[in-house]
N, C-alpha and C positions, 0 to 999 in steps of 0.2 A: 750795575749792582747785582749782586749773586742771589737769586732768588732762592727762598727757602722751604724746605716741605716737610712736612709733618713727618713725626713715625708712625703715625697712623696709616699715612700716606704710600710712606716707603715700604712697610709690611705689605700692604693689603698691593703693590706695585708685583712683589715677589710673588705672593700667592699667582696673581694670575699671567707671571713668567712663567712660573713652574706649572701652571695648567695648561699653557700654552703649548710649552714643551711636551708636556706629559700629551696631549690630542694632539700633535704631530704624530711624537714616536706610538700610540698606540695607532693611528690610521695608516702608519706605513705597515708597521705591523698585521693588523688585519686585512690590507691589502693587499701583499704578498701573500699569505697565507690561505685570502680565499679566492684569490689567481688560480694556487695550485691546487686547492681542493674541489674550484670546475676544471682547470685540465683537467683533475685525475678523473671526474664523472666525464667529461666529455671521452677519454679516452677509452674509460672502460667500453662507453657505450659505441664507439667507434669500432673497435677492436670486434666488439658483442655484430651490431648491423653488418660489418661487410664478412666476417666471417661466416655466418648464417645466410647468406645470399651468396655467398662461394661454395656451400657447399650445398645450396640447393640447386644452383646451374651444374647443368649436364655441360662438360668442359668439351668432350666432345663434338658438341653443335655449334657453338664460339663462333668457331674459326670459320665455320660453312656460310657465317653473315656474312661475313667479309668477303669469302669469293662469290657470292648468289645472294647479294641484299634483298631482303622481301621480308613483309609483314604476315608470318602466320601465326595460328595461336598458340604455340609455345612462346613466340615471340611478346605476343602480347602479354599472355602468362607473366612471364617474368618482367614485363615492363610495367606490370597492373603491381604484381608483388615489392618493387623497389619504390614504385612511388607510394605504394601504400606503409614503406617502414620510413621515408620520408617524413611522413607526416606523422607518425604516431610519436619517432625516436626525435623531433624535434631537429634533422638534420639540415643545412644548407642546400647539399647538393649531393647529388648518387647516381654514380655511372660506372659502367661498365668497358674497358679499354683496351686496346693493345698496345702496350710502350714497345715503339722503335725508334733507333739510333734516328730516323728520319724526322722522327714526329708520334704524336700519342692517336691512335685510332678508334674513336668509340664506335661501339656496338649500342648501346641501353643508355639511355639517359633520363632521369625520372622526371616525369611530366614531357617528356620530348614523346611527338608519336609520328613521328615524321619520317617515313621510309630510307629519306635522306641524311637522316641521322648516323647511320648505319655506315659508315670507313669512314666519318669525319675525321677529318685531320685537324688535331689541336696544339698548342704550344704545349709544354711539361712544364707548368706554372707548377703542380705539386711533387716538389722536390727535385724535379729535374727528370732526367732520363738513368741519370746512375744512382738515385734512391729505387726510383719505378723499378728497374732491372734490378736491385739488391732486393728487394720486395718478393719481386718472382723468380729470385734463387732463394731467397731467405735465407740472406746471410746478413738483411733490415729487422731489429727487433722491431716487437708492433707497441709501437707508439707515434704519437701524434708529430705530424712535422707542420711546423708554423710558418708559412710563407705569406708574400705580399704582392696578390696580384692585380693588375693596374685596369683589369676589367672589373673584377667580383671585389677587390679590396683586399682587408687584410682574413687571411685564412688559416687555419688547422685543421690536416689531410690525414686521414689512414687508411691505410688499405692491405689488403687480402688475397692472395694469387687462387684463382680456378685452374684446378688440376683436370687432366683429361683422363680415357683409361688405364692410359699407359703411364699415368701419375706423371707429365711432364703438366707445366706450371704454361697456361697459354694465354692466359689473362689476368685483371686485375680488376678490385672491385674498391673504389672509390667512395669514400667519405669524407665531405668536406662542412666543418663549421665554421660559422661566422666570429672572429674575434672580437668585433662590434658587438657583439650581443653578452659575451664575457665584460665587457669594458664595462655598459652600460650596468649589469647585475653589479657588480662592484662600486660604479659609481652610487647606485642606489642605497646598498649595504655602508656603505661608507657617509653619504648623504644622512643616515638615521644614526650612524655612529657619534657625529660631529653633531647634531642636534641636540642628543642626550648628551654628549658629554659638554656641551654650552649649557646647557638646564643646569646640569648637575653644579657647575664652574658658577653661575649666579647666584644659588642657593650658597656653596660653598661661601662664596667672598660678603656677601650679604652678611653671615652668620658670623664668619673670622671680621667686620667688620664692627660689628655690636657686643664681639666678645673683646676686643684688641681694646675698642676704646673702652669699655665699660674696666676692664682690669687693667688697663696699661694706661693707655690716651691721657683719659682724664685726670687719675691720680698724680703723672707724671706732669698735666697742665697745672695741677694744683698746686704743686711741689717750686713749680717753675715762678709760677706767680705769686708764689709765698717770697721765695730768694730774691726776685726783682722788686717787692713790693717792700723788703726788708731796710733797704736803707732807709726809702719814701717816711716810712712810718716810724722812725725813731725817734722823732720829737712831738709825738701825740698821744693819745692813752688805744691808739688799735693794734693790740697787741695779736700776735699770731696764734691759733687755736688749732690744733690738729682736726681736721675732720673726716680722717682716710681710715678708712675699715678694710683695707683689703685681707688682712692676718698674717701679712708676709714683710718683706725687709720695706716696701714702700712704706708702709703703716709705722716701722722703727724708724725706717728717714725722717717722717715728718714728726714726729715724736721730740727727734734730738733737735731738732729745726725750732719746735716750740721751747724746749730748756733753754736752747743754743739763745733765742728773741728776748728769753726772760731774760736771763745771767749778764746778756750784752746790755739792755735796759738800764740793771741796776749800776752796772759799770760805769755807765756813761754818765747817769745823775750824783756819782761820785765824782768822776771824774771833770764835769761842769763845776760844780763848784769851787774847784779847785783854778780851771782854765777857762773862766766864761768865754775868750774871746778866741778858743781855739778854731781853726779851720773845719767846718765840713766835710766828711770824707764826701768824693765827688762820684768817685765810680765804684762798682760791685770788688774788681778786683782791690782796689783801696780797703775797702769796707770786709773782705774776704784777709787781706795782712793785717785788720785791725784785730778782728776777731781773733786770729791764729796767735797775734801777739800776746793779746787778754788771756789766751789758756795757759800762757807759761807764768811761770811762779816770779815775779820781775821786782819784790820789796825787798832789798838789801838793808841790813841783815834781817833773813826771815824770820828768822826766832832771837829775838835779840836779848831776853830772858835764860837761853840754853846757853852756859859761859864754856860747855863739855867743846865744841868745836867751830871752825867760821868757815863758811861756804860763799861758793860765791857761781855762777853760770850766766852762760852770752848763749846769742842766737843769732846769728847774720846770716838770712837768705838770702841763695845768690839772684835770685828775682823777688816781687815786690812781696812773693808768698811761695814759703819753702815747704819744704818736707822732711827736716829735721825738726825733733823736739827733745825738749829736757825737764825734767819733774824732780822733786824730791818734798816727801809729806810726811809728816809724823804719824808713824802708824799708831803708836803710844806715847806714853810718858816716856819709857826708853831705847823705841826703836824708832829708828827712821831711815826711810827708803828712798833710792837713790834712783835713777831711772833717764840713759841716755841711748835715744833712738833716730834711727834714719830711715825713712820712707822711697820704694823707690820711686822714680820721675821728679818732678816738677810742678809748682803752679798752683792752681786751687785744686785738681782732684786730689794733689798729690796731700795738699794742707788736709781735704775732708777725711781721708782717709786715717792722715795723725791724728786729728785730735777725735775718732771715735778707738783704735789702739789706746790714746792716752786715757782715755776716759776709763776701757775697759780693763786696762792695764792697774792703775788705780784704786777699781772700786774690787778688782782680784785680791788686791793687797791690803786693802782696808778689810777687807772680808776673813783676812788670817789664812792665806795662801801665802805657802812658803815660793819663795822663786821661780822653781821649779815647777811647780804645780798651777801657779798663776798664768804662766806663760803658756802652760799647753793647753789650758780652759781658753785663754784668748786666742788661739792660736786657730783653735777651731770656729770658735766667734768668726773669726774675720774670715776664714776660707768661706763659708757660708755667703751663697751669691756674691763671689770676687770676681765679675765679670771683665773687673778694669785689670785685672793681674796683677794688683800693686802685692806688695808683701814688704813687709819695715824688718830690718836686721835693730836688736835691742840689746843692751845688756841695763842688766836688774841686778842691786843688790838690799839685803835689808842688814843694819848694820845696832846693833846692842849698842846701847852712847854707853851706858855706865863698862862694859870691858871691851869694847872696840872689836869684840865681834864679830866677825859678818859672813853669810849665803850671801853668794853668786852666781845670776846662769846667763850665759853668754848665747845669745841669736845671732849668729854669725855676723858680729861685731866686733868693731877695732879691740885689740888686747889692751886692757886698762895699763897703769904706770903709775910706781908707786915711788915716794921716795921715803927713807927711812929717817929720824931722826938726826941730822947731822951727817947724811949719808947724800946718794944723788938721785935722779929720777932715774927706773929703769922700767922697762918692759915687764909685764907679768904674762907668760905666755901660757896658753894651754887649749887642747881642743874644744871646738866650738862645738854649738849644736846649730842644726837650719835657720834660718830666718824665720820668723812668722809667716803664715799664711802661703808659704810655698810648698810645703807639704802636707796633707793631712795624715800620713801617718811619721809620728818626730817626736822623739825622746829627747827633753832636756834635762841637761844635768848639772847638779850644783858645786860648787867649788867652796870649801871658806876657806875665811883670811882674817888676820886679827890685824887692828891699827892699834900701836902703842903710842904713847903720847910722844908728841911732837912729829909723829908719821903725818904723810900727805897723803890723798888719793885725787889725780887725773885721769879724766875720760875726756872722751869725745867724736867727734864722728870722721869717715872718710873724706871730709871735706878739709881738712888740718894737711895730711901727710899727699892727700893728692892736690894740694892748691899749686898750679901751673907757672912758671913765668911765660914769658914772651917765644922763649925758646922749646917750648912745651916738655920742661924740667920741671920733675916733682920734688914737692918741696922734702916728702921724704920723711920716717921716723929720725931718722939719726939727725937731719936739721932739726926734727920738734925737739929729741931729747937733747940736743946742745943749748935749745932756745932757752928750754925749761931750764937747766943749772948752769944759765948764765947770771939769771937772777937771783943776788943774795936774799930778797925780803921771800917769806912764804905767806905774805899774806894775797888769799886766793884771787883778790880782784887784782892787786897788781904782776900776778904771775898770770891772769890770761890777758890784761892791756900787754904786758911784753909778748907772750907767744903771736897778739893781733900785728902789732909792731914789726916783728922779724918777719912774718908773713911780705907784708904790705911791702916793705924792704925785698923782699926774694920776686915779687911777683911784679914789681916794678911798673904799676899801673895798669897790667894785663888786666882783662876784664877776669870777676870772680865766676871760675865754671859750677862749682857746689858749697852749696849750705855751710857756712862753718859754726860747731856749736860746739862749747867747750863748758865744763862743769869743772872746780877743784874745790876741793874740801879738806881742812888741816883739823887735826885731833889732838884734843888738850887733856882728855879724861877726866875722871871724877878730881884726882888730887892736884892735874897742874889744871886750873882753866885757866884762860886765857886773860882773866884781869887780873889773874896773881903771877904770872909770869914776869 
């Protein structure tokens, strides 16, 4: 079974990836960085100690150790002077040498007071024999060389050549540091970096943790167990009550959640009395195509008092809850609006998203928004926290009953089709404007068109012209508009039972890929209605 985690969970998981990450890269960072800002002091001070001890040896006398070892007081002089910059400049080690191709020969060695000292023969552990020798040609810039030796460990050496009178270069004056002791400064510096930034990282998640659930968590708990508690509670008086204050689109969610518990209520206690012994809806997703079907307009004939024209519209989702919808509502005594939409995706988000477009689609229209104008007021509605990306392609029109009338604005939806009096169904083409909610900035624009009596208007969605057979052949405009003036009768319910017909026919039991929704509406005007015809 796949275990499941909160988004409380999964946020507050991110935060401290990203702090994790972030106190890596800033500890390498500052590790590197304060490497080379003790090299550079160690250097300076390297550079600083054996040149000040090379130019305080008399270079002339050097050499006279070597052939006549012996401890007099100049000797000890300068042996008293090297250990004593030992110890102040914080050095490793300081000596005094002569590098030959055979071997490196000290003279001085600080803290060494042993006569014997004097032509010791040692390895060229610092840098070798052909650093030493570039050193005392100086053709070695002075800088630190980092070597690893297997007595003293790991090292950084500079050194300084002693000139004699004749300015030839007879010796060399050694500085060596401990890189151990670099390691350990950095480890400590670093030690207090990762300390603080753990404090800091505690506090941080603590605080993203009481703000995530206070604004996000709980609301969205709320939200959650309204939805699942919604079936539960439709056959007793606890009805859903918003109680989310946040100020933002959660507080509107749960809002329409409350209208959404009322409106389904009074449906249902209509609807019971009618089918006492209907089934229970069992699951959310049932209960989610109950709802979606209750918002579309489904009482044939709607106005059965208006004799001006006869309408008629379907809705077949291709799963149990689509994302097509279709509307049509008297905006007055003489206008009435038309309204066929397709939502993109699938499934319940795709149904939540239509019926708050329809609602606001709507109450634009009821409000005396021309098409136009309706559509870019909504258009902006819905961009506002579209997190999910949906966007619904629409076409809107509002149609004058007494002179047939009508504003049209097309959201990058199928071209309507008309048919004339005694004439055929054909295309009405012309450019579109965007879809909803996929741009925030989008000009829509209006079209009109008059219906004279006995005129038709067909719409409908993407789901008509791209329904697939087997062979993944579309069914195609020029199949719909042969289907449509195959049919002698124009009345609108049996002109879309045939366009379902020829479908079903071309598609030859292929599973349905999209939503099919179809509206047709036939105009009788004020002087033919339709019971004088």
């Amino acid at each position: 079974m796949r275990v499941k985690s909160s988004l409380g969970v999964k946020l507050l998981v991110g935060i401290l990836v990203l702090e994790i990450v972030f106190s890596a890269s800033v500890s390498v960072i500052v590790a590197i960085m304060l490497r080379r800002s003790i090299m550079e002091k160690y250097a300076d001070t390297g550079i600083s100690v054996t040149s000040s001890l090379a130019q305080a040896i008399d270079g002339d006398k050097v050499l006279t150790y070597l052939s006549n070892p012996r401890v007099d007081d100049y000797y000890l002089e300068i042996q008293e002077g090297i250990t004593r910059y030992r110890r102040e400049f914080g050095v490793s080690y300081i000596y005094i040498a002569v590098p030959k191709e055979e071997g490196l020969f000290y003279i001085w060695d600080a803290g060494e007071l042993d006569v014997w000292t004097i032509g010791l023969k040692g390895d060229f552990s610092p840098g070798g024999y052909e650093w030493s020798i570039a050193r005392m040609n100086g053709t070695q810039e002075h800088s630190l060389h980092e070597f690893d030796d297997p007595q003293y460990g790991n090292l950084a050496s500079a050194a300084y050549p002693i000139y004699n009178s004749k300015g030839q270069a007879v010796a060399l004056v050694y500085a060596d540091f401990s890189l151990e002791s670099i390691a350990d400064a950095i480890r400590q510096t670093l030690m207090m970096i990762i300390i603080s930034i753990v404090a800091i990282t505690a506090v941080t998640i603590i605080l993203s943790y009481f703000y995530i659930k206070g604004n996000l968590v709980v609301p969205l708990k709320k939200l959650t167990g309204a939805t699942s508690k919604l079936t539960d509670n439709l056959d007793t008086d606890e009805v859903y009550y918003s109680n989310i204050h946040t100020g933002d689109e959660i507080e509107e969610l749960s809002l329409s959640f409350e209208k959404m518990d009322k409106e389904l209520r009074e449906y249902l206690k209509e609807n019971m009395k009618i089918t006492a012994d209907r089934e229970r809806i069992s699951t959310e997703l049932e209960m989610a195509a109950s709802i979606q079907e209750n918002q579309l307009p489904r009482i044939f004939p709607p106005f059965p008092d208006r004799k001006e024209f006869d309408l008629y519209a379907s809705m077949d989702p291709a799963k149990q809850v689509g994302g097509d919808f279709y509307d049509f509502f008297l905006v007055d005594d003489d206008h009435i609006a038309l309204v066929m939409a397709d939502v993109s995706g699938k499934g319940v988000p795709a149904s939540l998203f239509m019926m708050v477009s329809k609602i606001l689609i709507k109450n634009r229209v009821q409000a005396g928004d021309s098409p136009a104008v309706a559509l870019n007021k909504v258009n902006k509605q819905l961009l506002e926290n579209n997190d999910t990306k949906h966007f619904v392609t629409v076409w809107l029109a509002v149609i004058e009953i007494s002179t047939g009338k009508g504003i049209a604005a097309n959201a990058g939806h199928e071209h309507p089709v008309i048919k004339r009096a005694g004439g055929k169904y054909e295309l009405v083409v012309y450019r579109h404007s965007p879809p909803l909610a996929s741009i925030d900035i989008a000009v829509f624009k209006e079209h009109e068109f008059e219906l004279h009596p006995g005129d038709s208007l067909f719409v409908y969605t993407d789901g008509l012209p791209e329904a697939n057979n087997k062979d993944k052949e579309f069914f195609g405009t020029d199949r719909m508009l042969d289907a449509l003036n195959s049919l002698d009768s124009d009345n609108p319910k049996e002109v879309l039972d045939n366009i379902k017909n020829k479908v079903n026919e071309f598609i030859e039991g292929a599973d349905q890929f999209d939503d099919l929704t179809m509206l047709n509406i036939q105009y009788y005007g004020l002087g033919n209605k339709k019971d004088e015809k």
